[in-house]
N, C-alpha and C positions, 0 to 999 in steps of 0.2 A: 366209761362205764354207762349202761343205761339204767336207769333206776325205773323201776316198775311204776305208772302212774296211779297202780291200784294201791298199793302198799303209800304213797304217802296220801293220797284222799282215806285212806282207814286209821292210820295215825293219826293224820290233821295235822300235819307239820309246817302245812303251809297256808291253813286256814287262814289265819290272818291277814294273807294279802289278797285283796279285792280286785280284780282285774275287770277290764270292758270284755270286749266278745274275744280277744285275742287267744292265743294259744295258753295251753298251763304251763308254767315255767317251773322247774325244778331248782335244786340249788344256782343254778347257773345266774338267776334272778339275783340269787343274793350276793354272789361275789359281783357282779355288775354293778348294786347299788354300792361295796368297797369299793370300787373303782372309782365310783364316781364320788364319793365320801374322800377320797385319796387325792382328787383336784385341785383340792384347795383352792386358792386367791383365781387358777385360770382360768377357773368358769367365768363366763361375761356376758351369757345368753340373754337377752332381752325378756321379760320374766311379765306375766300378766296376770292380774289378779282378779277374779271374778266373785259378784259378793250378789246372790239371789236374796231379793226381799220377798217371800212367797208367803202369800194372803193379800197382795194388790193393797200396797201402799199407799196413801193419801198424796199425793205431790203437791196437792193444794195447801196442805200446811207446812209439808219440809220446807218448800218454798215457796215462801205466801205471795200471792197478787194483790200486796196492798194498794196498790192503786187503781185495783182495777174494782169499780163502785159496786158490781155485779156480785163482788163474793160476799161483801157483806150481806146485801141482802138478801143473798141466800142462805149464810151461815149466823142465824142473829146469836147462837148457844154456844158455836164449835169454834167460832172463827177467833185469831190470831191477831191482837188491835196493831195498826200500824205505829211504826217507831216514833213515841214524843215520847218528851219527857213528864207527860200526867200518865202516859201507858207503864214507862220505867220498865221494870224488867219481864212484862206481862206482854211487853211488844213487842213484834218481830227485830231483828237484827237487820239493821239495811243493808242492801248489798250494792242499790245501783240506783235509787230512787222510785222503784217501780216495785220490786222484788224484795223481801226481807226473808231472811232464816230464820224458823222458827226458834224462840228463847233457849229451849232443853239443845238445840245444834251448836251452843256456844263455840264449843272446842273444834268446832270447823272453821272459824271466822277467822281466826288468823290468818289458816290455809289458804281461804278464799284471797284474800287482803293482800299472801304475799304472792299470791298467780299458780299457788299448785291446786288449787281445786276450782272445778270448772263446774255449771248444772245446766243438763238440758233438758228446757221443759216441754211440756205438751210432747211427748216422748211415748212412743210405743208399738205397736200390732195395728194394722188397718184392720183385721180379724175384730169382728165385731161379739167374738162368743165373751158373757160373760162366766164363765166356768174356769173354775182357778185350776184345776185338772188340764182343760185341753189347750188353755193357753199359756200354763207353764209348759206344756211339751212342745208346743208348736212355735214358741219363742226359744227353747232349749237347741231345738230341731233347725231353726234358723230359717224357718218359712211362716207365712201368713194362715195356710188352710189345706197345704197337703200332709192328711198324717200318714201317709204311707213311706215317707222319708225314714226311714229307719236311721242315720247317724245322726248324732247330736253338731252342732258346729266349732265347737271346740274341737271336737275329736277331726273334722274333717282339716279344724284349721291346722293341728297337730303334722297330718297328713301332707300337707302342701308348703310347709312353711320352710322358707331355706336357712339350712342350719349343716353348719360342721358333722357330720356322722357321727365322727369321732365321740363328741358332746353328747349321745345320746345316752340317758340315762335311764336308770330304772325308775325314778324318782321326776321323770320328765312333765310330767303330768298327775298332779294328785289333788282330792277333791276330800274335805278334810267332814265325811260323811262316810254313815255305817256300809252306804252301798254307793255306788257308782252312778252317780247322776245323770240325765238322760243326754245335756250337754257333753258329756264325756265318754257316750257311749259309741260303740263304732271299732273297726280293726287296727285303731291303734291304741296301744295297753295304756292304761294308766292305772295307780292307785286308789282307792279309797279308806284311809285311816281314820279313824274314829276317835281315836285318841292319840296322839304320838306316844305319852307316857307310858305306854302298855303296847303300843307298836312292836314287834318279836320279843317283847318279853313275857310277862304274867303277870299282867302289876294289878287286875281286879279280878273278880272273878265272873266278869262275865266275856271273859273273851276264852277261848276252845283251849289258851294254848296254860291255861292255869294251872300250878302244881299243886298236891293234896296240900300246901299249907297258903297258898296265896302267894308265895313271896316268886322276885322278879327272876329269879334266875330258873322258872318252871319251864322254859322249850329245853334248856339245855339238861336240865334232869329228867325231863319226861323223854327226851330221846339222846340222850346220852349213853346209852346200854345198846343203840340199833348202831352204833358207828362202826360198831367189829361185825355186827350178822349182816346186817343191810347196807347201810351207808358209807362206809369206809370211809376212805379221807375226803370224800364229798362233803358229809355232816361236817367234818372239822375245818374246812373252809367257809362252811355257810356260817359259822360258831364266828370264826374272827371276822366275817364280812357284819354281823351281830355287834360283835363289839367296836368294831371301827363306826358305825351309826349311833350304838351307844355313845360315844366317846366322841364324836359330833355331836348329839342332840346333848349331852353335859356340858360343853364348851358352851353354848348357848342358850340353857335354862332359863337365864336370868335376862330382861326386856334391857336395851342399851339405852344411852340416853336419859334417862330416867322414864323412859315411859313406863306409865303405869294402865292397864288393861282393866275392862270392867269386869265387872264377876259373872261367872255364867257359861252357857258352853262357847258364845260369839267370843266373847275378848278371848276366850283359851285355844279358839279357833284360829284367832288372828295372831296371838302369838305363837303359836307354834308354826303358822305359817312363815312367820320373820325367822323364825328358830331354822326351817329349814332352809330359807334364802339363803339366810348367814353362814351357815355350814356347808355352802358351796355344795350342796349333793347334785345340782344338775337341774332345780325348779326350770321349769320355762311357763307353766299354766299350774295356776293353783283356783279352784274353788271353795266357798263356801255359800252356807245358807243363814238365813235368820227369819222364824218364820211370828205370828201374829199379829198380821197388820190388818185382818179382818176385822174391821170396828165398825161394827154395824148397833154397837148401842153405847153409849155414855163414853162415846170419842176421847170428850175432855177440846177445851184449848191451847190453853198456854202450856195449863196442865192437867192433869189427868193420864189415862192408862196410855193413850197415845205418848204425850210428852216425855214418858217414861221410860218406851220404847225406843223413841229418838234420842234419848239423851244417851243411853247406853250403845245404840246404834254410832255415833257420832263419835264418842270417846274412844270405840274399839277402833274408828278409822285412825281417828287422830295418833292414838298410841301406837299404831301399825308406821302411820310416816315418820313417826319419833324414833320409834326402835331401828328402824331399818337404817334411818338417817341418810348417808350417801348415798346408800344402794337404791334409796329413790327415784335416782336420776336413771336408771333400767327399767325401771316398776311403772307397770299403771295400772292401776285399781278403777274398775267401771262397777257398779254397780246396778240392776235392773227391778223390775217388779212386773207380773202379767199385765196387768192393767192398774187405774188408780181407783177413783172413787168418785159417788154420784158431786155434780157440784150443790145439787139440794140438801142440806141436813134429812133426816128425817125423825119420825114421831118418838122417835127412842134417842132422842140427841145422838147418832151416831150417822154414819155413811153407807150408801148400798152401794153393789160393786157398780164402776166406769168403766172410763176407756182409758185417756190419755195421762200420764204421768211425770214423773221425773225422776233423770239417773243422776247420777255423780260421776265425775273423772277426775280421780287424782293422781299426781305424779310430778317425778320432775321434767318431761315436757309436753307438759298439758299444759295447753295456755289460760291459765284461770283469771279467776278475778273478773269473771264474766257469767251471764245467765245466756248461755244460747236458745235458739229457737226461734220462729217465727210463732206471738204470744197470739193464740187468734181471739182471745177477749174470751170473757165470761156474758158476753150476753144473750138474753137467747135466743137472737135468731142464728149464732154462731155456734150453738151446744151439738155435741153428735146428738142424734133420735133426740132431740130435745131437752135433755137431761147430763151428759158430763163432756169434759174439758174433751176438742178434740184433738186428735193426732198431725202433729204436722212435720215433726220429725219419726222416720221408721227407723226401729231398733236397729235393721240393717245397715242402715247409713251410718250408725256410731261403731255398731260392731265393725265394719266393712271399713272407716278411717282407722281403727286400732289395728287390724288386719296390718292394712295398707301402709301407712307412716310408721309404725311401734315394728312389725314388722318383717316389714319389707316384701308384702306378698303381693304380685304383681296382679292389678288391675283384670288382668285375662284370665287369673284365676279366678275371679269372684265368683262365676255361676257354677263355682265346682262348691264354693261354700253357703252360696244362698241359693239355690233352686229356684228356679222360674220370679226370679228378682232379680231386675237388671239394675244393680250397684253402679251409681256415676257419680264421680269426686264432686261432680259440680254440685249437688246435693250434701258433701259432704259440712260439717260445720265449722268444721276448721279450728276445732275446740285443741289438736295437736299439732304441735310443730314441727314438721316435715324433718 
């Protein structure tokens, strides 16, 4: 049967699902996602997690250069004292003698210690724009300076990545935002769910599909009377494909492990990301965001409104490799930022936008326990334009080994995923194990 496309954009039966530029899908979307809710334990798809810091991170305190003399003197207010025992708990976290985590990152420090979490500094965009607008998209986009690239690099990496057919799911791709990231845009479909808990049901009321009293069982009462005039036994397929994700994301509520998640939309983000790993629906690329890293006045060091941000940033990582526990050993979580921050304080004790930064890489084969990078000093005859850390690793290089080793996209495909960037392992840093 063909179901009219006008008749369910007038209901809004399928508002809820957020799709990239790909076609509308009718119920057929949802028994797909049964299907692959139906998988259970088979799925084994190699699963990546992407985690945008948007407002251009500090990297200079995630992960401080205490040895390198240049940053204090630049930073006499903001800066992060290097690890003794008169600093105590006001001083970085060592990681390699050169390199300390900053204090609020505690809950990463095991990671680091047992080799699943890895940092690459001096990390980012050759793109010199400071505008957190055009170099989020142009980093999302997977180039330096053409914005006429309409797909994002996820979505292209979606596009190329060899995989079982079979495995393909509705749930392949989901970006756990009210709209579809620029990352994830492109001709092949992926999700954006804003909240899992309210995901086809009605659970607040500010999602389309709410019933006159709020409660969760609103799509099946607001369109439970079209199954005889419109929908027939369509609607009543889309209904169990409803409750077979119900009855997956309830098996999985509760964090495993004892992880416990911070408060907020990030840690509800990150668990419900494990929520969906773990219910086998068919992840292969998950996104999320976390934004306020714009500290352009009263930074703070150890602590302050920064520290604050990293501590909770940090916890929701930690709790995400806790809950998942085995499934780690498929997973790796990269994390980005546009650019970082000036290496100068400024007059309002905070930072103005930079250049160069630093990600994370965790996983289970992610060779941690290492700060990658070629560190080129904080001095100034070595500052970009005079003023911030500069780049000596390109994002493409980290994205383009995750590609490559996690997996398995061949070499020859690289300029279908970075544009006019010629990707060479020899550049690569070797932060995953092949």
């Amino acid at each position: 049967m063909n179901i009219n496309r006008r008749i369910f954009l007038k209901q809004g039966a399928l508002s809820f699902i957020c799709l990239g530029s790909g076609p509308f899908w009718g119920p057929g979307f949802l028994r797909q996602a049964a299907f692959a809710a139906d998988l259970g334990s088979s799925m084994s798809n190699k699963i990546l997690i992407c985690i945008f810091q948007r407002g251009a991170v500090d990297g200079l305190s995630m992960v401080v250069p205490y040895g390198d003399p240049f940053y204090y003197q630049n930073r006499q207010e903001i800066s992060v004292g290097a690890p003794s025992q008169a600093a105590g708990d006001a001083g970085a976290l060592d990681l390699d003698g050169y390199f300390g985590l900053h204090p609020a990152m505690a809950p990463l420090l095991p990671l680091y210690k047992q080799g699943h979490l890895a940092a690459i500094q001096a990390c980012g965009s050759p793109n010199a724009s400071r505008s957190h607008f055009d170099s989020q998209d142009l980093m999302e986009s997977g180039v330096d300076e053409d914005k006429s690239v309409q797909e994002g690099w996820l979505n292209r990496l979606l596009g190329c990545c060899p995989e079982d057919a079979a495995k393909k799911t509705a749930f392949r791709a989901v970006s756990m935002t009210s709209v579809v990231p620029r990352s994830l845009q492109g001709p092949e479909d992926s999700l954006a769910i804003r909240d899992l808990d309210t995901f086809g049901l009605a659970g607040d009321s500010s999602t389309l599909l709410a019933g006159p009293t709020g409660t969760t069982d609103g799509f099946e009462s607001m369109y439970g009377s079209a199954v005889d005039t419109v929908l027939h036994g369509t609607a009543r397929e889309s209904f169990d494909a409803l409750d077979l994700l119900k009855q997956a994301r309830t098996a999985h509520s509760q964090p495993s492990n004892g992880a416990v998640y911070p408060q907020g939309n990030f840690g509800r983000n990150l668990k419900q990301i494990a929520q969906l790993i773990k219910a086998n629906v068919g992840v292969q690329v998950a996104f999320a965001e976390v934004d306020g890293w714009d500290t352009h006045a009263n930074q703070g060091g150890a602590k302050g409104q920064l520290a604050t941000r990293l501590g909770s940033f940090a916890q929701g990582l930690a709790a995400l490799h806790q809950d998942l526990g085995d499934r780690m050993a498929d997973v790796v979580v990269v994390t980005m930022s546009e650019f970082g921050r000036a290496v100068h304080q400024n007059g309002n004790r905070g930072t103005d936008h930079g250049h160069g930064t630093c990600f994370f890489a965790l996983g289970g084969s992610v060779k941690g326990g290492k700060v990658y990078g070629d560190w080129p000093t904080l001095s100034p005859d070595k500052l970009f334009q005079d003023r911030d850390l500069a780049v000596t690793t390109d994002f493409r290089d980290v994205f383009g080994e995750i590609c490559a080793k996690h997996f398995g996209v061949p070499m020859s495909a690289m300029p279908q995923l970075f544009p006019h960037y010629a990707v060479d392992a020899q550049r690569f840093r070797n932060f995953y194990t092949a």
